[in-house]
N, C-alpha and C positions, 0 to 999 in steps of 0.2 A: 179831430181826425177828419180827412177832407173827403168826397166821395160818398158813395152810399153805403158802406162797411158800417155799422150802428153800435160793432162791438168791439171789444177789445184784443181777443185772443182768435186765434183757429187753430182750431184741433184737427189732425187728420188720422182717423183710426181706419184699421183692418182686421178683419177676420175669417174663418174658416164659412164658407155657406152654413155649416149645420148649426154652427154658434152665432149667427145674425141673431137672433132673438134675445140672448142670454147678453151682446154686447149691445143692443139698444137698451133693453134694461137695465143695465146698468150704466149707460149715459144718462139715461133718463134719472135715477137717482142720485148721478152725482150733478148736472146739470139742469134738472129740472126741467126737458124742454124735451120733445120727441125728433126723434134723430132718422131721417130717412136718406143721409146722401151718407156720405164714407169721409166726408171733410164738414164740418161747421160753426159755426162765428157763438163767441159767449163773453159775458162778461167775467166768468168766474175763472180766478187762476190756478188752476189745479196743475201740479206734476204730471209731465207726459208716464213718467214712470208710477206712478200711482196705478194705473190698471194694465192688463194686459192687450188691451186694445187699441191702445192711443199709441200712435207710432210717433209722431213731436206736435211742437204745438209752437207759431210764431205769435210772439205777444206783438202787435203792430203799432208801428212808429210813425210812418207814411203810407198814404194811398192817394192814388192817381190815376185818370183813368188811360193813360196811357204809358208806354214807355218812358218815352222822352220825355211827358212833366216827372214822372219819378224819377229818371234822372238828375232833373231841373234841380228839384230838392236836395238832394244828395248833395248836390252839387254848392247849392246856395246855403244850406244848414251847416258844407262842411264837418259832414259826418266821417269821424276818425276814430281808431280804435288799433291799442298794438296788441298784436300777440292773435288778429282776428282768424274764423274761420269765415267764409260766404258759402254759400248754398243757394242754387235755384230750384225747385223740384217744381214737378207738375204735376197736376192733381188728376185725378182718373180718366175725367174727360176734358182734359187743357185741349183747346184751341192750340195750341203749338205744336207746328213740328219740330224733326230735330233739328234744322239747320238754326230755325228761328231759338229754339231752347238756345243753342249752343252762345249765337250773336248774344243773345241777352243776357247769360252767363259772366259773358268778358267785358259788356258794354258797363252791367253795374256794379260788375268787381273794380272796375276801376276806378268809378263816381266815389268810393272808402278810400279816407288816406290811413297810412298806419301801416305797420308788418304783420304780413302772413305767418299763420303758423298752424299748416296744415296737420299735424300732429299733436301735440298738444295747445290747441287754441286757450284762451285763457274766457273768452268770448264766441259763440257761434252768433251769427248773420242771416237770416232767411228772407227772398222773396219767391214770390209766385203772383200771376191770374187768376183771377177766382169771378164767378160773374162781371167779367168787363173790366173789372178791379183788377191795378196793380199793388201786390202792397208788399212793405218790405218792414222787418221788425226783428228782435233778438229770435232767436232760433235754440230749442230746446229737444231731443230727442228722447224716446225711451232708453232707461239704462240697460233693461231687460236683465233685471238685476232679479227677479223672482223665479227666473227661468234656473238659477244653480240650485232652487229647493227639488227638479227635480231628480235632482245627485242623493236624494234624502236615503240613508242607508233602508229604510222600512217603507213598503207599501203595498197595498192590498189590490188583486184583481178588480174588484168593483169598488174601490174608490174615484173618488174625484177626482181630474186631472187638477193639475197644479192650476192652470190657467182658469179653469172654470171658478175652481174654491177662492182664488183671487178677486175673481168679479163678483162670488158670492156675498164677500166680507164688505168690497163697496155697496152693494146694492143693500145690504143690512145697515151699515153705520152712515151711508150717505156722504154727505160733507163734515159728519159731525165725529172726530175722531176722539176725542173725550168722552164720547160713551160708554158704557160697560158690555161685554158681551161674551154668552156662555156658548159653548158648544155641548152639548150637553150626553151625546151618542159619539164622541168623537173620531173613534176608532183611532188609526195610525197619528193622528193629530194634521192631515193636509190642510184642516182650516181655519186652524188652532197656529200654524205655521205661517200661516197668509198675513194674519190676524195682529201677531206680535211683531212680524218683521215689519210691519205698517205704525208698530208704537201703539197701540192699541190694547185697554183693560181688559184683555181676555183671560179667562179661562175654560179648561178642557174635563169635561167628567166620561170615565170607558170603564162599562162595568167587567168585562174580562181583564184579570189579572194580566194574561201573556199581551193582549193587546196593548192595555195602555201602558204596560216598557215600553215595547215599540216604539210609542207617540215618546215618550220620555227621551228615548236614545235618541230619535230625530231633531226634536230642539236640543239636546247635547252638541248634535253633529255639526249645528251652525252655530253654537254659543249663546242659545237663548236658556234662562230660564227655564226650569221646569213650573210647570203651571195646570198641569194633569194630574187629576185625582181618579185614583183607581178607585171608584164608588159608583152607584145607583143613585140616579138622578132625580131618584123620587123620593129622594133625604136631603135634598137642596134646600139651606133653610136660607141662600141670600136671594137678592132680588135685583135683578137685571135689567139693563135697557132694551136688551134685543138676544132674541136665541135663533142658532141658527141649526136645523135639524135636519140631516139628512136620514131619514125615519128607516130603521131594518127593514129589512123585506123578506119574504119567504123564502125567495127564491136561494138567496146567498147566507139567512140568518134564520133559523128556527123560530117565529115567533107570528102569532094569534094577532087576529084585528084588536080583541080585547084589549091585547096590550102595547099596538099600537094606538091604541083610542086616548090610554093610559098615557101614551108618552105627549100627545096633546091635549090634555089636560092637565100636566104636570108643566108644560111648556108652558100655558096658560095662566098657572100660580106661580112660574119663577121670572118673568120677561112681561114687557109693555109691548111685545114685537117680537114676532116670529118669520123667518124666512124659513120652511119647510122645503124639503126636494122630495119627491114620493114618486112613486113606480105606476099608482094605478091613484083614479080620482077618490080624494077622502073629506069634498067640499064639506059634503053633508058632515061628517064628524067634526071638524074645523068650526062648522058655522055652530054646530050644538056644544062648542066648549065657548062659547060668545065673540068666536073671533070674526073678524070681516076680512073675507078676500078682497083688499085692494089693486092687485097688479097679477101678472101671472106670465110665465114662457116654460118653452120646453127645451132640455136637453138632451141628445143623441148622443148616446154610446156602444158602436156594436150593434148588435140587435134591436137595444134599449129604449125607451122614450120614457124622461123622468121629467115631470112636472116642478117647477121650481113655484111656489106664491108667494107674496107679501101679506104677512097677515096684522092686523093691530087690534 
């Protein structure tokens, strides 16, 4: 690759201000690298639809540091493709304006030989500017295919939004989708739902009978498996890679610090790895079941402020 680009891929995500933290976090686990612009360069190839954050991502072919040599390329590589889509976007703070967007648009859709098929492309095409850099590579988008979980016939006031339980499960399994991983408080199943539509060895434990239907009837609704056990999580005699726990809280669930103390210490004997979400700080119980706070953000909901940590 020619220019100062060092990686392979660029990712361009976006989010809500209140959820910046909760989507760094989760690039940061699935990339390994701390993320402070809204676009950046990696070598790892992950599906834009993989999280809810990543709007596409061009894996790059050519870079240049101007127009015209990327034209050159194009040009002289004879790059051709039938059935193509092209796409030029520009990233938050492109240097271009519109007219110049526009010219450059028609200039390198035309450097592609091959039929357009604005419709069903059988290929997408991306370039853009990006520090000084022109670069141009296959073109990938979000399918935004998580976003019909939330059609889910069942869900509870103070659940998880869809989006969030989605970044939850990456930031728990990482890159590593052959993990195991329990849910263990599950309630309606939103992260239990995230979890298997991703292919992933999960399961779901809801000690209320009427709840964990619910979660039941929700994976019916989109053809997965049932994978919800209506039980008490403190009879879990398997052993996990990672539990992800959105721990009760008084406010919305009857229930004693005692026996939240109880559900991280049970988390403790069933999982290598815990990702907790909690309402009020429980460092101190956390660290006295031998866990180590690695990572940590907050999420906003409403009134709300729920702490989300990485624990192992």
């Amino acid at each position: 690759m020619a220019g100062n680009v060092l990686k392979d891929h660029l990712y361009v995500i976006n989010y809500p201000l209140i959820e910046k933290g909760l989507c760094q976090l989760e690039m940061k686990c699935l990339f390994h690298q701390e993320i402070e612009e809204k676009y950046f360069f990696s070598d790892k190839k992950i599906s834009p639809s993989r999280s809810p954050y990543i709007k596409h991502r061009v894996s790059v072919m050519y870079c240049a540091d101007s127009l015209e040599e990327l034209m050159g390329k194009l040009q002289n590589n004879k790059v051709a493709y039938n059935d193509f889509k092209f796409v030029y976007f520009k990233l938050a703070d492109s240097e271009l304006g519109y007219e110049e967007w526009i010219r450059c648009v028609a200039e390198l859709g035309r450097m592609i030989d091959g039929a357009v098929d604005m419709v069903n492309p059988k290929i997408m095409l991306g370039a853009t500017k990006v520090h000084g850099q022109w670069i141009f590579g296959e073109f990938e988008k979000n399918d935004n295919h998580w976003q019909e979980h939330n059609k889910k016939p069942n869900s509870n006031s103070h659940s998880l939004k869809t989006r969030a339980a989605k970044a939850l499960v990456n930031i728990a399994v990482g890159d590593d989708l052959n993990c195991t991983l329990i849910d263990p408080c599950c309630g309606v199943g939103t992260v239990v739902l995230e979890a298997i539509s991703m292919q992933i060895n999960v399961k779901g434990y809801e000690l209320n009978w009427l709840i964990a239907r619910k979660a039941e009837k929700n994976l019916a609704f989109f053809g997965y498996e049932n994978v919800i056990t209506n039980g008490d999580m403190h009879e879990i005699k398997e052993h996990f890679d990672v539990a992800i726990v959105d721990i009760p809280y008084g406010l919305f669930t009857p229930i004693t610090l005692e026996k939240q103390c109880d559900i991280i210490k049970t988390a403790r004997r069933i999982a290598d790895k815990l990702v907790i979400i909690t309402f009020e700080n429980m460092d101190k119980s956390l660290i006295s079941e031998g866990f180590e706070i690695v990572d940590h953000c907050q999420i906003i909901k409403g009134n709300f402020i729920r702490t989300i940590s990485i624990c192992h």
